[in-house]
DSSP file (Angstrom, degrees, kcal/mol; ACC not computed):
  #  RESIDUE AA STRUCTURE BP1 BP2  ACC     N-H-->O    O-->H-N    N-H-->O    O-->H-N    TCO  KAPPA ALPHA  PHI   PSI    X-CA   Y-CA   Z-CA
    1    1 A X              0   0    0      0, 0.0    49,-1.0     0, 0.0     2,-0.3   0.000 360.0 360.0 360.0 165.8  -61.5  -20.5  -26.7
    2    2 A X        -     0   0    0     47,-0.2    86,-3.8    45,-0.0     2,-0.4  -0.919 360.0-113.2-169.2 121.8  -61.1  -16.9  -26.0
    3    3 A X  B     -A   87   0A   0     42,-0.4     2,-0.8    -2,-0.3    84,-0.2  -0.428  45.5-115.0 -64.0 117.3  -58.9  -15.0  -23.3
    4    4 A X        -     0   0    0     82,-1.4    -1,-0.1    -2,-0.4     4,-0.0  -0.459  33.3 -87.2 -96.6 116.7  -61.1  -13.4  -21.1
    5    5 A X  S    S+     0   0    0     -2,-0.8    -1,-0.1     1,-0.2     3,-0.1   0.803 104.6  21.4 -40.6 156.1  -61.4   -9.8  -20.7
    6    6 A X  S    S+     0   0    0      1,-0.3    15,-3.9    -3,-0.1     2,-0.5   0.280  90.9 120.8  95.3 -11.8  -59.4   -7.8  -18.5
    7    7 A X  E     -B   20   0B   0     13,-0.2    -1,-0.3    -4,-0.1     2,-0.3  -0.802  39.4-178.4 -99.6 133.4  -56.6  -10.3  -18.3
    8    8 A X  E     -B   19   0B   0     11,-1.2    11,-1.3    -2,-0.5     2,-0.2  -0.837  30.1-123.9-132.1 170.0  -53.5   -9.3  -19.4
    9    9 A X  E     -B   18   0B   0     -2,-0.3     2,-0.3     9,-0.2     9,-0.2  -0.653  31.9-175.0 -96.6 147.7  -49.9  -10.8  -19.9
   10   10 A X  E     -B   17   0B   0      7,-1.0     7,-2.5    -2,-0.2     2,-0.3  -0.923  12.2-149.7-131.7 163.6  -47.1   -8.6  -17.9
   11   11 A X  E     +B   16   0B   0     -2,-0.3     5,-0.2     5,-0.2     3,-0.2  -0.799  15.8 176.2 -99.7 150.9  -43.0   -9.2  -18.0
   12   12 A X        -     0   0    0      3,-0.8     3,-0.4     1,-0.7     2,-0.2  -0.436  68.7 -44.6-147.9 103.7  -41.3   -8.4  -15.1
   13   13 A X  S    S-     0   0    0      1,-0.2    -1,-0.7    -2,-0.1     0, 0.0  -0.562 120.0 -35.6  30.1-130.2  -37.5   -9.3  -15.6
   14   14 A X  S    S+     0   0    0     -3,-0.2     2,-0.4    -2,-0.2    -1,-0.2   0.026 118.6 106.3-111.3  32.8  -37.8  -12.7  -17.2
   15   15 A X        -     0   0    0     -3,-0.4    -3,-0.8    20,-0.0     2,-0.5  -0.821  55.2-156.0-108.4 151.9  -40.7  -13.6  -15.2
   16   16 A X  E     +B   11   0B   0     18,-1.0     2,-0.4    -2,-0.4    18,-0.3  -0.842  15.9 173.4-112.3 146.7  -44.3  -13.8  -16.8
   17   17 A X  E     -B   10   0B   0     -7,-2.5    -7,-1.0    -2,-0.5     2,-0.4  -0.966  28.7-129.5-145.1 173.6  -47.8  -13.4  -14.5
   18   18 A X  E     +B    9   0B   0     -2,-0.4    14,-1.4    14,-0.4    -9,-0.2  -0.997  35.2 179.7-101.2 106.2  -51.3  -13.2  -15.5
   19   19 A X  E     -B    8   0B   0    -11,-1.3   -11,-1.2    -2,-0.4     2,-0.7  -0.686  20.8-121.8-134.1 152.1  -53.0  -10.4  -14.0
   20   20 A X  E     -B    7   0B   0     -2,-0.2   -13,-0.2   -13,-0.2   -14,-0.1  -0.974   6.1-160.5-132.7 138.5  -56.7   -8.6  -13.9
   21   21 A X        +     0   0    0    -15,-3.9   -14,-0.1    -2,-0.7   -15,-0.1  -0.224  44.0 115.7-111.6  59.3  -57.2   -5.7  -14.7
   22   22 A X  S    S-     0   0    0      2,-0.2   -16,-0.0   -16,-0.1    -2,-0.0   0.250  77.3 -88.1 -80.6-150.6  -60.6   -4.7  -13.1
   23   23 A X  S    S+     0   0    0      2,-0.1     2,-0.5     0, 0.0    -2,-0.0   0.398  89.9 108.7-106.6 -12.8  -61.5   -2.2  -10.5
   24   24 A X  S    S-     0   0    0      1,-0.2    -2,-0.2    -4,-0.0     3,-0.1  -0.791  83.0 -82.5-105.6 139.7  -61.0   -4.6   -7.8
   25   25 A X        -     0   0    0     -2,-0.5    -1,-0.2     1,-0.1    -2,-0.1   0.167  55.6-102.2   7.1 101.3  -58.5   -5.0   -5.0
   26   26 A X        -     0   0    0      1,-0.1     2,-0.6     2,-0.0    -1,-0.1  -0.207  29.5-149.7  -9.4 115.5  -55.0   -7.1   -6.4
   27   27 A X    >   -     0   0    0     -3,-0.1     3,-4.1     1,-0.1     4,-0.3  -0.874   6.8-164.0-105.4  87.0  -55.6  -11.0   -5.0
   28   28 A X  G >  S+     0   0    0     -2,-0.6     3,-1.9     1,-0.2    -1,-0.1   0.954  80.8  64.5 -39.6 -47.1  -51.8  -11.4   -4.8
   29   29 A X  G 3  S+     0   0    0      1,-0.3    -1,-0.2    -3,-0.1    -3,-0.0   0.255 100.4  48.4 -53.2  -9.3  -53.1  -15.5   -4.5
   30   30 A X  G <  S+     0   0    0     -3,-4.1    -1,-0.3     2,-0.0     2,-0.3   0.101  73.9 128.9-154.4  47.1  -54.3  -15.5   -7.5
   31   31 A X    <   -     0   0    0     -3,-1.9     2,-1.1    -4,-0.3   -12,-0.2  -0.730  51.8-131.3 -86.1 121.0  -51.8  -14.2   -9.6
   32   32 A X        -     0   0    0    -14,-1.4   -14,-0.4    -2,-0.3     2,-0.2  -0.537  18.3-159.2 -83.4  86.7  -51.0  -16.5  -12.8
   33   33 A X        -     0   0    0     -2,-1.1     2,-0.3   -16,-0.2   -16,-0.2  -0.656   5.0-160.6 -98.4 165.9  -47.8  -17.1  -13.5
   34   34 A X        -     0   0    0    -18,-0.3   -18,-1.0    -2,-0.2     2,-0.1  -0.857  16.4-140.4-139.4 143.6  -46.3  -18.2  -16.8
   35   35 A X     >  -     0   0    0     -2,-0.3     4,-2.1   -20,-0.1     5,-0.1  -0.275  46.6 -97.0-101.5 170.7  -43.3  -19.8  -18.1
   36   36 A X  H >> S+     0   0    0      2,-0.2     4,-1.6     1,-0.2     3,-0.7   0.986 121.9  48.8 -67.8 -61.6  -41.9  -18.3  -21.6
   37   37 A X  H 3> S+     0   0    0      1,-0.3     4,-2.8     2,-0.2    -1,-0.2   0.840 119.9  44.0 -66.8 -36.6  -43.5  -20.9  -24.4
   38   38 A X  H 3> S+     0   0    0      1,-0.2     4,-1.7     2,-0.2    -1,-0.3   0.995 113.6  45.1 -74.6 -44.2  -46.9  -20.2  -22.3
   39   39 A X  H <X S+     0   0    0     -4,-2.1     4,-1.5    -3,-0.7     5,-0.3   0.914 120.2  44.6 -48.8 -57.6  -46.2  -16.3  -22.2
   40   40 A X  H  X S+     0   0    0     -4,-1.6     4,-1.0     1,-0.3    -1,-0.2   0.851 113.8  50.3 -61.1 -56.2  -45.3  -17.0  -26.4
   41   41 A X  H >X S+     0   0    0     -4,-2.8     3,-3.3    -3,-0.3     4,-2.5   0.969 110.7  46.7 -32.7 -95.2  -48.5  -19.1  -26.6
   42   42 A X  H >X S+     0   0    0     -4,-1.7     3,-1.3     1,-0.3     4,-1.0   0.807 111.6  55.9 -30.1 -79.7  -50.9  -16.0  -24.7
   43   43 A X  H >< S+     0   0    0     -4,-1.5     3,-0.5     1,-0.3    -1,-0.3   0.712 105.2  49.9  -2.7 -60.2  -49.3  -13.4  -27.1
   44   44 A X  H << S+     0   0    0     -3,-3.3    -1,-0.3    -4,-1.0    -2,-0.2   0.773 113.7  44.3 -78.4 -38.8  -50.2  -15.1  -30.1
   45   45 A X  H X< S+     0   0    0     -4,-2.5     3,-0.8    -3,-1.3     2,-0.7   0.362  77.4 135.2-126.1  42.9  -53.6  -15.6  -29.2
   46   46 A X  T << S+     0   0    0     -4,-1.0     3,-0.1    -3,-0.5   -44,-0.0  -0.682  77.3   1.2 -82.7 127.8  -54.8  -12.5  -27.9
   47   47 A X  T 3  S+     0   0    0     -2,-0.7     2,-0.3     1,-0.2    -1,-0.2   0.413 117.7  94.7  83.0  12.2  -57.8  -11.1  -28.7
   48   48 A X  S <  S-     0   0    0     -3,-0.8   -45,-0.2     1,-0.1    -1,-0.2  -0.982  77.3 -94.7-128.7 141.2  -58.4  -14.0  -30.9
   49   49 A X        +     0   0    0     -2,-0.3     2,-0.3   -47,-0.1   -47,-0.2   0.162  46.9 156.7 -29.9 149.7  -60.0  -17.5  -31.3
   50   50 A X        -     0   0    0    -49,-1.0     2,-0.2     5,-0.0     3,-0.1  -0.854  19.1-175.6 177.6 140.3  -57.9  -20.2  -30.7
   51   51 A X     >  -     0   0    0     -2,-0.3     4,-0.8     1,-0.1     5,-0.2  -0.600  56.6 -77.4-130.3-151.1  -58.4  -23.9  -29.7
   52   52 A X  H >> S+     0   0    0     -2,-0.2     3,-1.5     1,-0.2     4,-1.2   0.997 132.0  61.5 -68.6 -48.2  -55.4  -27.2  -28.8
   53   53 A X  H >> S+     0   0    0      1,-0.3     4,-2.7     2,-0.2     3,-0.9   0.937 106.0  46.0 -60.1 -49.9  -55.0  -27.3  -33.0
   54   54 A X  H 34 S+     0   0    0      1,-0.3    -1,-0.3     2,-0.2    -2,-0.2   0.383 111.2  49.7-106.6  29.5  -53.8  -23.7  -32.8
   55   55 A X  H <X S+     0   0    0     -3,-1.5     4,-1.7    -4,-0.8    -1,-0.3   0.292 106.4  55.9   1.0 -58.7  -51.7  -24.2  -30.2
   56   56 A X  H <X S+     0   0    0     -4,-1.2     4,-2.4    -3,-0.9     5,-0.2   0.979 106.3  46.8 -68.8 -80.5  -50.3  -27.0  -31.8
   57   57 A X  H  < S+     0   0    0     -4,-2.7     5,-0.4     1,-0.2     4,-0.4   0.762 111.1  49.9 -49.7 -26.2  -49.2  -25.3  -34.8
   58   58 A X  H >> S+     0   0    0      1,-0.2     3,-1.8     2,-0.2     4,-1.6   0.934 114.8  48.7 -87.9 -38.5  -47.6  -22.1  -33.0
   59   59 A X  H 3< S+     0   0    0     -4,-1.7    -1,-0.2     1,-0.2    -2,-0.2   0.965 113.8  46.4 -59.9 -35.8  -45.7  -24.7  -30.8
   60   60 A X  T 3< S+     0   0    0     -4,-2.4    -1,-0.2     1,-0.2    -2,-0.2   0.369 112.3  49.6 -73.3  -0.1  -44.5  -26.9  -34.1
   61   61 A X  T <4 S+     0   0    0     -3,-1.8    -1,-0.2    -4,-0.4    -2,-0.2   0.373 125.3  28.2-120.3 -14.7  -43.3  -23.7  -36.2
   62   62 A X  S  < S+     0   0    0     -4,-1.6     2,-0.3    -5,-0.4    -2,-0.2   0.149 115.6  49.7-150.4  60.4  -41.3  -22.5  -33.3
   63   63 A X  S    S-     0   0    0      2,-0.1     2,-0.9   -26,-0.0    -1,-0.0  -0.814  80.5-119.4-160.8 154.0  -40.2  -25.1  -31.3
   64   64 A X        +     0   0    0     -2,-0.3     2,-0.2    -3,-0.1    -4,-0.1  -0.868  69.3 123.8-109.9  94.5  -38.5  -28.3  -32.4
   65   65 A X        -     0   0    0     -2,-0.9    -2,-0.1    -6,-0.1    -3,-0.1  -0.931  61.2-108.2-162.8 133.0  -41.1  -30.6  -31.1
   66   66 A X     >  -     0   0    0     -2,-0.2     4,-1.7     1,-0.1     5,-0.3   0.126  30.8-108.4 -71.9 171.9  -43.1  -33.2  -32.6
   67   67 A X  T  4 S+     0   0    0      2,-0.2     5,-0.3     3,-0.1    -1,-0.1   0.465 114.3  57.2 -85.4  14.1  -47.0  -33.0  -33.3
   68   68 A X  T  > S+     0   0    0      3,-0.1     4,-1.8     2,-0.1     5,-0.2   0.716 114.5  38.2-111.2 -52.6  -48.0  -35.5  -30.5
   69   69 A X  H  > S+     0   0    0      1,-0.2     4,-0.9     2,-0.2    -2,-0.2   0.747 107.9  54.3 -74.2  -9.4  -46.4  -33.4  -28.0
   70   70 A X  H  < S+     0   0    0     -4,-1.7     4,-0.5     2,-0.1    -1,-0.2   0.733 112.3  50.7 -72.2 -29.1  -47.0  -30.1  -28.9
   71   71 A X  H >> S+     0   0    0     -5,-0.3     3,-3.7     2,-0.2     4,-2.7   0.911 111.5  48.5 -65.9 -61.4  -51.0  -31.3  -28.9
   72   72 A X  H >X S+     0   0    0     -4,-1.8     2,-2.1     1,-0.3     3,-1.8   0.678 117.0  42.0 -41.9 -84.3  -50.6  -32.9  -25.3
   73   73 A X  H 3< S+     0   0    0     -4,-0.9    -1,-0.3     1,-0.2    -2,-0.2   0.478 114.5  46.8 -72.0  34.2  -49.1  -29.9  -24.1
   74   74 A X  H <> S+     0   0    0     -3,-3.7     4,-1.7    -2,-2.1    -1,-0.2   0.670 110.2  57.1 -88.4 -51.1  -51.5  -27.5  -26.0
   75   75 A X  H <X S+     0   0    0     -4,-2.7     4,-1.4    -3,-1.8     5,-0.2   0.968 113.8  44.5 -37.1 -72.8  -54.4  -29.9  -24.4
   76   76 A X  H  X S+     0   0    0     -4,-0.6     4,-2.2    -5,-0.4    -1,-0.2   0.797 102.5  55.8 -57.7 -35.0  -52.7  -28.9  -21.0
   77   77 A X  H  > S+     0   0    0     -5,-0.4     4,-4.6     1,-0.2    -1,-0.2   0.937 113.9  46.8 -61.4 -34.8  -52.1  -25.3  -21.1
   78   78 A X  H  < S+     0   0    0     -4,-1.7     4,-0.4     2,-0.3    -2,-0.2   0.900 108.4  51.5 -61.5 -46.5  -55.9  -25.1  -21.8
   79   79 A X  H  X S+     0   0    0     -4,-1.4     4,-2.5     1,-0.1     5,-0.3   0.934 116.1  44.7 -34.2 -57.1  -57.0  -27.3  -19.2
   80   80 A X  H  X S+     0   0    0     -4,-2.2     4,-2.4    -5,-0.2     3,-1.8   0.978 110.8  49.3 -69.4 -54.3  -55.0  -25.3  -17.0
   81   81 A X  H >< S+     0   0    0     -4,-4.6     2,-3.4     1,-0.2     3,-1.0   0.599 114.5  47.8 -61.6-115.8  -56.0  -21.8  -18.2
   82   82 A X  H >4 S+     0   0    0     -4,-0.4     3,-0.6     1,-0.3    -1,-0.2   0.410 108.5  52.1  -2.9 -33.3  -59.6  -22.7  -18.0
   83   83 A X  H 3< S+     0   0    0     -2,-3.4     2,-0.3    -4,-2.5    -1,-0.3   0.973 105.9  56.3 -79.7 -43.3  -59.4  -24.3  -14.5
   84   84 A X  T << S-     0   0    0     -4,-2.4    -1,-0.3    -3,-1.0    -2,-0.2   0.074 114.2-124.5 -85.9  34.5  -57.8  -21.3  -13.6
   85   85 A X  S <  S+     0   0    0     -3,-0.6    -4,-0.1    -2,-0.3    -2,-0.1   0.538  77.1 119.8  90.6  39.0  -61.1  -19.3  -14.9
   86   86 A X  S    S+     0   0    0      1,-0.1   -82,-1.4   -83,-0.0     2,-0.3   0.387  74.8  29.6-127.6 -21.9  -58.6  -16.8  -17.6
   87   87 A X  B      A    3   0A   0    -84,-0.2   -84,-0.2    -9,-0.1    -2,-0.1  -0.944 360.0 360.0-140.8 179.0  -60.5  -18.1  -20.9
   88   88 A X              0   0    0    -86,-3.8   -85,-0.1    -2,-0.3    -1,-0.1   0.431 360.0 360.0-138.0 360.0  -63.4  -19.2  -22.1
């Protein structure tokens, strides 16, 4: 998997969104938002490869969470970033 260009992480206070940053018109509707561990997650693998296993690991060295639930929710953030078209 691979974040796909033109999408970028913003902060705004303590909130996270997903954004593109093309040439076209701001779709207010289809603006991403992100909780911190996914924000911590995006960070880590920008501009780099990255599948659920590395995932997994960044959630298990800095989170106190076991390795069957850092995969499931590594599994999900990907399902969900994919459905919502943001990697590939």
């Amino acid at each position: 998997m691979k974040i796909k260009d033109g999408f970028t992480l913003h902060q705004i206070s303590d909130e996270y969104i997903i954004m593109y940053n093309g040439t076209q018109n701001v779709d207010f509707n289809n603006i991403i938002s992100l909780n911190s561990t996914a924000a911590y997650l995006w960070k880590h693998v920008e501009g780099m490869d990255f599948n659920a296993y590395t995932l997994t690991d960044f959630l298990m060295e800095n989170y106190e969470v076991d390795s069957e639930t850092a995969k499931r929710d590594a599994e999900q953030l990907i399902k969900n970033w994919l459905e919502a078209g943001i990697i590939k």
